[in-house]
Residue, then its C-alpha position, 0 to 999 in steps of 0.5 A: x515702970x519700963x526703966x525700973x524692970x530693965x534695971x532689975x534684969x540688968x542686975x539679975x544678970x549681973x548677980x549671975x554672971x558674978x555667981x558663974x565666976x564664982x563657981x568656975x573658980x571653986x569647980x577650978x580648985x576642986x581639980x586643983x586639989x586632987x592635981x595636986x594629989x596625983x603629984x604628991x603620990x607620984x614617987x610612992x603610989x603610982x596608982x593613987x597617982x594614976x587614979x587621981x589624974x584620971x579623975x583630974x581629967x573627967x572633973x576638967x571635962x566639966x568644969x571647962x576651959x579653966x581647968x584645960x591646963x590642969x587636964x593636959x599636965x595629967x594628960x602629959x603624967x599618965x603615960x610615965x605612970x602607967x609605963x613605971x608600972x609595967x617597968x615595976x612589974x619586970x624589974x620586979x620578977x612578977x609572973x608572965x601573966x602580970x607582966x603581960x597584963x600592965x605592958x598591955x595597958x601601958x601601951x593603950x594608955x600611951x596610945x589613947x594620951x598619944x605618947x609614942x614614946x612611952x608606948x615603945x618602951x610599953x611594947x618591949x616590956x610587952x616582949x619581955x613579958x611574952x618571952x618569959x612565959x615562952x621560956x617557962x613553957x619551953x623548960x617545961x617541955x610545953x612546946x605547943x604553948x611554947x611556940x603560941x608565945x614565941x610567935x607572940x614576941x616576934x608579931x611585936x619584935x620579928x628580929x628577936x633572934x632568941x625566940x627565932x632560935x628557940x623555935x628551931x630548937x622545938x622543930x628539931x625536938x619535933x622532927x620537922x626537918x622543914x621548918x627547922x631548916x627554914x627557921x634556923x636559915x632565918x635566925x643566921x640571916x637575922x645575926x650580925x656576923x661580927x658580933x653572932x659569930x658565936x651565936x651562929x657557929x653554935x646554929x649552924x653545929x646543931x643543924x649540921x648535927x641534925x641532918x648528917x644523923x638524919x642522912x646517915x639513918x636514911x644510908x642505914x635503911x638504904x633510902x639513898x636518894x633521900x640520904x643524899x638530900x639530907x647530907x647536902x642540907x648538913x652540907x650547908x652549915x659546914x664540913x664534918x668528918x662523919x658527914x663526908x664519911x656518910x657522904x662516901x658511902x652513899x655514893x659507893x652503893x650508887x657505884x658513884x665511885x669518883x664522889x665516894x673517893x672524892x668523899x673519903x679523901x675529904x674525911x681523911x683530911x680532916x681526920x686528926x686521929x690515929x690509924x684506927x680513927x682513920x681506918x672508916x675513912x680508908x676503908x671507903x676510899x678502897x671500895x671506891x677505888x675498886x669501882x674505879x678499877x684502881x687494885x693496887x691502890x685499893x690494896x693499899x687503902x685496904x691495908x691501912x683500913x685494918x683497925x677496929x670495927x673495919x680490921x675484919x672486913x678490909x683483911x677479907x677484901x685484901x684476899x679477895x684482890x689477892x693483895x701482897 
């Protein structure tokens, strides 16, 4: 009786074990099919191809170890999909927003199928996105918008030179003279001086250009002290014949005569034009000449200062030293 039960569990548990099998083997085809869904949607839809895979992976969780293989070729397809849509997304000129948006899951999607590649070529469609919508605010004059996505980009990429140049642009636009100076000296030390140098004489002019007018209206309402740290901030991006010209005067009123001359000389030289274009030049020199006790030579700087604005003022000083 005993031999009889023993036989009868025995073939139960082979029945089972042969059900389990056959089971395993149809849970195992399920997955199969919709694998090879994924992989025939691929090239003409990526998202059904995505949909499919993600479900290739949760089916495999169940059925088990059988189906490892086709969970890890889904783990292994995922990222791809996930990066050709964000690369669609640019390519095909969608907005800032939608840019943004697939960039982003690319990138989680690369981090949690650990694929550093694709979470790489993820994070530079992430700049694109963000500097495009950076670049849209900025032509709109949105400069506080502006400058939120320009510091998006550079948290993700800190040598974008184009978005460090755009930022300076909008502290200039700003009057923040500061951090203009700050950000325009990082985007020059962030250029390769071979390759930039267009780039960087192009900086350099609009900084120059900033600070020579800035000094020049602190000259203008007598502010020399101040006059004279904005000059000497132009200064640092090369030499220009106004700036040396406002350099001059302000010396001149601080009867610093030496650098007034010292000035004028270095606009004179640089100074291609003709008698009138060189009489501001001239006309600066005499003053400091005349601090210096130098008549003679004042006489004749003040002669060659008669031209245009300057003609009136140069021929009344020529009769006050009682020039021949």
């Amino acid at each position: 009786m005993k031999m009889n039960i023993m036989k009868l569990i025995a073939g139960m548990i082979v029945v089972s074990a042969l059900f389990e099998v056959s089971l395993s083997a149809q849970d195992r085809n399920e997955v199969i099919a919709v694998y090879n869904e994924g992989a025939k949607a691929m090239q003409t839809d990526v998202p059904a191809a995505i949909a499919a895979f993600e479900k290739v992976i949760t089916l495999s969780d169940q059925v088990g170890e059988t189906a490892n293989d086709l969970k890890q070729n889904a783990v292994k397809a995922l990222p791809g999909l996930y990066y050709k849509l964000a690369a669609a997304a640019y390519n095909e000129k969608k907005s800032a927003v939608e840019i943004i948006s697939a960039a982003k899951l690319a990138g989680t999607m690369s981090e949690k199928y650990a694929s550093a590649t694709h979470m790489e070529n993820s994070k530079k469609i992430l700049v694109n996105g963000y500097y495009k919508m950076a670049s849209e605010f900025f032509a709109a004059k949105d400069f506080d918008n502006a400058m939120l996505a320009f510091d998006s980009v550079l948290a993700l990429n800190p040598d974008h030179i184009a978005s460090i140049y755009n930022k300076a642009q909008i502290y200039r636009t700003r009057e923040e003279a500061d951090l203009f100076e700050q950000t325009v000296d990082l985007f020059l030390s962030k250029l390769d001086p071979a390759k930039d140098a267009d780039k960087a004489t192009q900086a350099k002019g609009s900084a120059l250009e900033y600070f020579r007018a800035a000094g020049g209206k602190a000259n203008n309402a007598n502010k020399l002290d101040d006059a004279l740290t904005l000059l000497n901030k132009a200064a640092k991006y090369g030499d220009d014949k106004t700036m040396f010209y406002y350099f001059a005067d302000v010396y001149n009123k601080q009867n610093n005569f030496k650098s007034g001359a010292e000035y004028a000389q270095k606009g004179l030289d640089l100074e291609t034009g003709d008698a009138e274009a060189k009489a501001m030049f001239y006309y600066q020199l005499a003053v400091a000449q005349v601090g210096k006790g130098e008549t003679s030579a004042a006489c004749a700087s003040f002669k060659n200062a008669q031209y245009g604005p300057f003609a009136e003022a140069a021929k009344a000083q020529r009769t006050n030293l009682k020039c021949e």
